[in-house]
C-alpha positions as CSV (number, residue, x, y, z in Angstrom):
1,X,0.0,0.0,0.0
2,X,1.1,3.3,-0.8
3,X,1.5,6.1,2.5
4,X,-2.0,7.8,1.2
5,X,-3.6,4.9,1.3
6,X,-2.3,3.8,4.5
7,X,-3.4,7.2,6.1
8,X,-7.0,6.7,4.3
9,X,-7.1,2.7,5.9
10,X,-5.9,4.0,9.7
11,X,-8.3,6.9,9.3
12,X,-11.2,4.5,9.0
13,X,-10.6,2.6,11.6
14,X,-10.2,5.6,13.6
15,X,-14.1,6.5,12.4
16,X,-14.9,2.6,13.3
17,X,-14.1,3.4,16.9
18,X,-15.8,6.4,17.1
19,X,-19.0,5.1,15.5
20,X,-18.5,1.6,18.3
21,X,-17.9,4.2,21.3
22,X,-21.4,5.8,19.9
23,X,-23.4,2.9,20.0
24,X,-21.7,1.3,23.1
25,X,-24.6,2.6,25.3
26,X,-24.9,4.7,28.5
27,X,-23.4,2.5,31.0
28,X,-21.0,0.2,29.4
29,X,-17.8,1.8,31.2
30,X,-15.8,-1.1,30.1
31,X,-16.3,-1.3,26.6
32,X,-16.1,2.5,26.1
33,X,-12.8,2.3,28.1
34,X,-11.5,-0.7,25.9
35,X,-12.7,1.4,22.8
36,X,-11.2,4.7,24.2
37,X,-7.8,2.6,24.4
38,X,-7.8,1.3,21.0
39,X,-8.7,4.9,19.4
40,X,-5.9,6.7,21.4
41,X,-3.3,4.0,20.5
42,X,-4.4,4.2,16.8
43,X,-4.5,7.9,16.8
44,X,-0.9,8.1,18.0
45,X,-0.2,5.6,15.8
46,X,-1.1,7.6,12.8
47,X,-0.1,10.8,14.1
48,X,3.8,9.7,14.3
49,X,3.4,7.6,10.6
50,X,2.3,11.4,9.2
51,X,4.7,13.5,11.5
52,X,8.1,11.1,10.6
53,X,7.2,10.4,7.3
54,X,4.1,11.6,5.1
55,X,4.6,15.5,6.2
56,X,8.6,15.9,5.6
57,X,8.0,14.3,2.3
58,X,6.0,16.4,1.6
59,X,6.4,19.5,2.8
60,X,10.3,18.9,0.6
61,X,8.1,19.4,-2.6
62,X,5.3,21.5,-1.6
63,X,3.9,24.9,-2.0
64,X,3.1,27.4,0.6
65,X,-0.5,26.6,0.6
66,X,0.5,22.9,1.2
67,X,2.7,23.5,4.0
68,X,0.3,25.8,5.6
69,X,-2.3,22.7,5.8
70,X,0.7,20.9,7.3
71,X,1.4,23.4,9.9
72,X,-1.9,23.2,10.8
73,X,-2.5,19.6,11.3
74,X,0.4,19.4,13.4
75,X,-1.0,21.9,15.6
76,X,-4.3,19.7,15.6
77,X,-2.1,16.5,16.3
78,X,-0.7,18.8,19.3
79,X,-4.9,19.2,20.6
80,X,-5.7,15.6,20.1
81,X,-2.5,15.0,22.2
82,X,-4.2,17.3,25.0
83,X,-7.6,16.0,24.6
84,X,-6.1,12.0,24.8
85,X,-4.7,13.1,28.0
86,X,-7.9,14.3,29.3
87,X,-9.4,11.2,28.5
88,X,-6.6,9.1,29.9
89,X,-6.9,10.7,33.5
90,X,-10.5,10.6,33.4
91,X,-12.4,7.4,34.4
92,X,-15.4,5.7,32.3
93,X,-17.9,5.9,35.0
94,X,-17.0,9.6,35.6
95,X,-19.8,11.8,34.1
96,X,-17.5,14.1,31.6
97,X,-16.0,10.7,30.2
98,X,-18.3,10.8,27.4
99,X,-18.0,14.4,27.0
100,X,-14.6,14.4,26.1
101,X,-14.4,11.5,23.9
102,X,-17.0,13.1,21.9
103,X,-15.0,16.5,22.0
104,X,-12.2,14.3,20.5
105,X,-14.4,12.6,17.9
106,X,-15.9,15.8,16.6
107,X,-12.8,17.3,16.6
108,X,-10.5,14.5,14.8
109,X,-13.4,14.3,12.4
110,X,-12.8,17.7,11.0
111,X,-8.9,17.1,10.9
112,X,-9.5,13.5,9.0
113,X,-12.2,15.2,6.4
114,X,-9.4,17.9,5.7
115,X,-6.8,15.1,5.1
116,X,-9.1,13.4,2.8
117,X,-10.5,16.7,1.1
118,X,-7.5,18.6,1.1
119,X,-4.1,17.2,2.0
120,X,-4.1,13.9,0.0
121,X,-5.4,14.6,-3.1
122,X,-2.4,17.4,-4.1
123,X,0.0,15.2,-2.2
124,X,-0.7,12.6,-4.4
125,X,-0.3,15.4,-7.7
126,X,2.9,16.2,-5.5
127,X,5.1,13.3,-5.0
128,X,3.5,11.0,-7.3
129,X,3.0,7.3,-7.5
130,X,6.5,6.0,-6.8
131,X,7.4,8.5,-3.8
132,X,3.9,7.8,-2.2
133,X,4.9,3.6,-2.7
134,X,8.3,4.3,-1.3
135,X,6.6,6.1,2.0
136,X,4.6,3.4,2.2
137,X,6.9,0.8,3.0
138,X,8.6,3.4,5.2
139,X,5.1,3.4,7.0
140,X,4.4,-0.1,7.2
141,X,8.0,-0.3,9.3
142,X,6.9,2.0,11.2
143,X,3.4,0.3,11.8
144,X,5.3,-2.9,12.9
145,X,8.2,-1.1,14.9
146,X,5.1,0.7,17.4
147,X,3.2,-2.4,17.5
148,X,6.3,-4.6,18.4
């Protein structure tokens, strides 16, 4: 798979816990805590795959405009490291639990739709086919490295 792609699949997932943490229900504090786990661990997961590889790449070849959407979802990789943390010192069966997991999920939303609509369409016009398949094995590395 090639690093767009990649990016694309983790987002997904990240989507898939959101939409499970949704329909969890009111009191299941241990399923929205194992769910809460798995989306932070994915998030910073996919957070380092962009910030070691995908954004140096390619903010080498891109234009202002492309490296001002890269400045700015590394600022919004710096919130969803604040809003994790929140989350992480907060219990399930505390009331604000829910509260701030659904802070993060609206908020991550809006920095995955930009990603989608924005950043990896001109990245792909960027660094083309080759450089995004190169990144990608970079990527999967990666992947294996944090899960090992």
């Amino acid at each position: 798979m090639n690093a767009v792609q990649i990016l694309i699949e983790d987002n997904n997932e990240i989507k898939e816990f959101f939409s499970q943490f949704e329909e969890a229900g009111e009191r299941a504090y241990k399923t929205k805590q194992a769910i809460a786990e798995k989306t932070i661990e994915e998030i910073k997961a996919h957070s380092q795959l962009e910030e070691q590889i995908y954004y140096p790449a390619v903010l080498k070849k891109s234009g202002k405009e492309i490296q001002e959407l890269i400045l700015e979802g590394l600022e919004e990789h710096r919130v969803a490291d604040f809003l994790i943390e929140r989350i992480q010192a907060t219990q399930p069966e505390d009331e604000t639990f829910d509260a701030k997991y659904k802070v993060l999920t609206e908020y991550l939303k809006h920095h995955l739709k930009e990603e989608e609509k924005e950043l990896f369409p001109e990245s792909k016009k960027i660094l083309g086919i080759e450089e995004l398949n190169r990144l990608g094995v970079q990527m999967e590395a990666l992947e294996k490295q944090l899960e090992g």
